[in-house]
N, C-alpha and C positions, 0 to 999 in steps of 0.2 A: 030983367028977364032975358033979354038978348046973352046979354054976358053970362049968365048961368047956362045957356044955352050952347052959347061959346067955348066956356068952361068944358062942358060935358060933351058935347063934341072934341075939345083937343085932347079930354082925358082919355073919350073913349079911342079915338086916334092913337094917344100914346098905347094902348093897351093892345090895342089891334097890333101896331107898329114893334110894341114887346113879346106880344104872346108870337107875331111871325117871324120875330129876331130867332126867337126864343127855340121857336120852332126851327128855324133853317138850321142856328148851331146845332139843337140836338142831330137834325139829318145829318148836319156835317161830321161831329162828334160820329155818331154812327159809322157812316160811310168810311170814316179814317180809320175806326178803331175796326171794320172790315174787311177794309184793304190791307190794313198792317196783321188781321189774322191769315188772309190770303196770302199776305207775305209769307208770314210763316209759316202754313204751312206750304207753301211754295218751298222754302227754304229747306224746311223738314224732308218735302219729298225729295228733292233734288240731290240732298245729304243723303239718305235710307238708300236711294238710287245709286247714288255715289260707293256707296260703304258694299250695296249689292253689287255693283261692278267690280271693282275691288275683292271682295271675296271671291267673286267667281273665276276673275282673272287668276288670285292665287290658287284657289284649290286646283282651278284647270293646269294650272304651270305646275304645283305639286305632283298632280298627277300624272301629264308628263314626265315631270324631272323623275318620279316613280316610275313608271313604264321603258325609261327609257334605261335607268338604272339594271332594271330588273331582267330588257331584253341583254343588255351588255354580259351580265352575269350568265345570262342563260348561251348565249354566243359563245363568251372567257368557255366555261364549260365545254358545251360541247367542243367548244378545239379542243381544249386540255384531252377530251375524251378520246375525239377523232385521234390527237399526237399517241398518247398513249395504245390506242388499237392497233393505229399504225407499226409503234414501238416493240410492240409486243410480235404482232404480226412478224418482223423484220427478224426480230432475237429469233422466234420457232423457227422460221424459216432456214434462218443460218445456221441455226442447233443442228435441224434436221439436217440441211446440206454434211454440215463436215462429220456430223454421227454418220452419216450414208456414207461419206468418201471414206472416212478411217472405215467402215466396215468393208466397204469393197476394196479398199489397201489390204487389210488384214487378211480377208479371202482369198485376195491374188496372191497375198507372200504365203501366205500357209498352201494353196495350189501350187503353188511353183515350186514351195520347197516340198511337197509331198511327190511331185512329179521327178524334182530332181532325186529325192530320194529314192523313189521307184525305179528310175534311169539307174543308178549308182547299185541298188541293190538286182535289178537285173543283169548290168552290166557284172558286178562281181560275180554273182550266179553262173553267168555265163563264161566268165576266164577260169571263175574254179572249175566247172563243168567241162571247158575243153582243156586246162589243164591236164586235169584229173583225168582226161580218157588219156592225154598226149602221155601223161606219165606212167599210166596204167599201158598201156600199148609198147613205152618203152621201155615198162617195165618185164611184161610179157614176152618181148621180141630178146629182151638180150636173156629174159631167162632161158627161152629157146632157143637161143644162140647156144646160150652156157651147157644146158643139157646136152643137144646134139651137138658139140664137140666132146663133152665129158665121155657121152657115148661112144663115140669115135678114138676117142683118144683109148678108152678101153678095150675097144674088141680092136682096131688097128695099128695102136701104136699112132705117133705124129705120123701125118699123112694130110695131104692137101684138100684142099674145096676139089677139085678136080677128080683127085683119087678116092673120093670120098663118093662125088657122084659117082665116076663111073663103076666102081664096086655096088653103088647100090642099083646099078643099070645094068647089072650081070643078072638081075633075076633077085635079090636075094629077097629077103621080108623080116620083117623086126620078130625075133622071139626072146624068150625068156630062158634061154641057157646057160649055164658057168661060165663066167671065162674069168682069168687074170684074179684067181683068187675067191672071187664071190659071185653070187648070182644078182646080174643085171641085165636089159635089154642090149642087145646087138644085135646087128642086121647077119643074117646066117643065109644060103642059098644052095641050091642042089651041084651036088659037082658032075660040070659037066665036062671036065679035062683039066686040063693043068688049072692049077690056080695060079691064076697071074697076080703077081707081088703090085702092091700098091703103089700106083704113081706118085711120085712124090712131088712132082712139081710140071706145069703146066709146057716148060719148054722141055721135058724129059719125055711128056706125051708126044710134044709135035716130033720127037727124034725118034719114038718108036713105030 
């Protein structure tokens, strides 16, 4: 009886002793296959974290390297614009400068020559105008030379500047009577005594 008692006492000991074997692997089993899911997903977050870093580091460098790109071009650009305004600016300007100076050349030589020709065509004006009175005057002066000797020579015969005035300083007055063949002016005057013969020459006066 003891010994059966014995028995069933160490069996139930072994049982006890198995089912809490039994039991602590299973926790253990558990706990390990818990910790190794903790692991992974430790692992998993750590990676998703990782791979999100990563992408965000690229897209953000992307995006810079984009932006910065993009400012450079716009930079390139506007100077190219700026040079060229510039350029342009520069060419009108200098267009304009030498269009203005060739036109005010052009003004002052057409001024000049229209002055010098105005000078030249007064000037001429003015030497044929006194010319033309000097010749016209000396012209006039020796025609009236020529007349009154002609006339002289026909009513007195040759006779002097002298005998010429003082006959005409006896009184007389130009008419229109014959003489020496035809009718022309001579100087005729009233008689008032002898008619005195014509001087003939200037020292023949100072002896009479």
């Amino acid at each position: 009886m003891v010994v059966v008692v014995v028995v069933v006492v160490v069996v139930g000991v072994v049982v006890v002793v198995g089912v809490v074997l039994a039991a602590v692997v299973v926790v253990v089993v558990v706990m390990v296959v818990v910790v190794v899911v903790l692991v992974v997903v430790l692992i998993v977050v750590v990676v998703v974290a990782v791979v999100m870093v990563v992408v965000v580091v690229v897209v953000v460098a992307a995006v810079v390297v984009v932006v910065v790109v993009v400012v450079t071009v716009v930079v390139v650009l506007l100077l190219l614009l700026v040079v060229v305004v510039v350029v342009v600016v520069v060419v009108v300007v200098v267009v304009v400068v030498v269009v203005v100076v060739v036109l005010a050349t052009v003004v002052v030589v057409v001024v000049v020559m229209v002055v010098v020709v105005l000078i030249v065509v007064v000037v001429v004006v003015v030497v044929v105008a006194v010319v033309t009175v000097v010749v016209v005057e000396v012209v006039v002066v020796v025609v009236m030379v020529f007349i009154y000797i002609y006339i002289y020579i026909r009513i007195y015969g040759r006779v002097s500047v002298v005998g010429i005035a003082t006959s005409y300083g006896l009184g007389g007055r130009w008419s229109a009577n014959g003489g020496g063949g035809g009718d022309f002016l001579h100087l005729s005057g009233p008689t008032v005594g002898p008619t005195q013969p014509p001087i003939q020459s200037v020292t023949g006066l100072s002896r009479g």
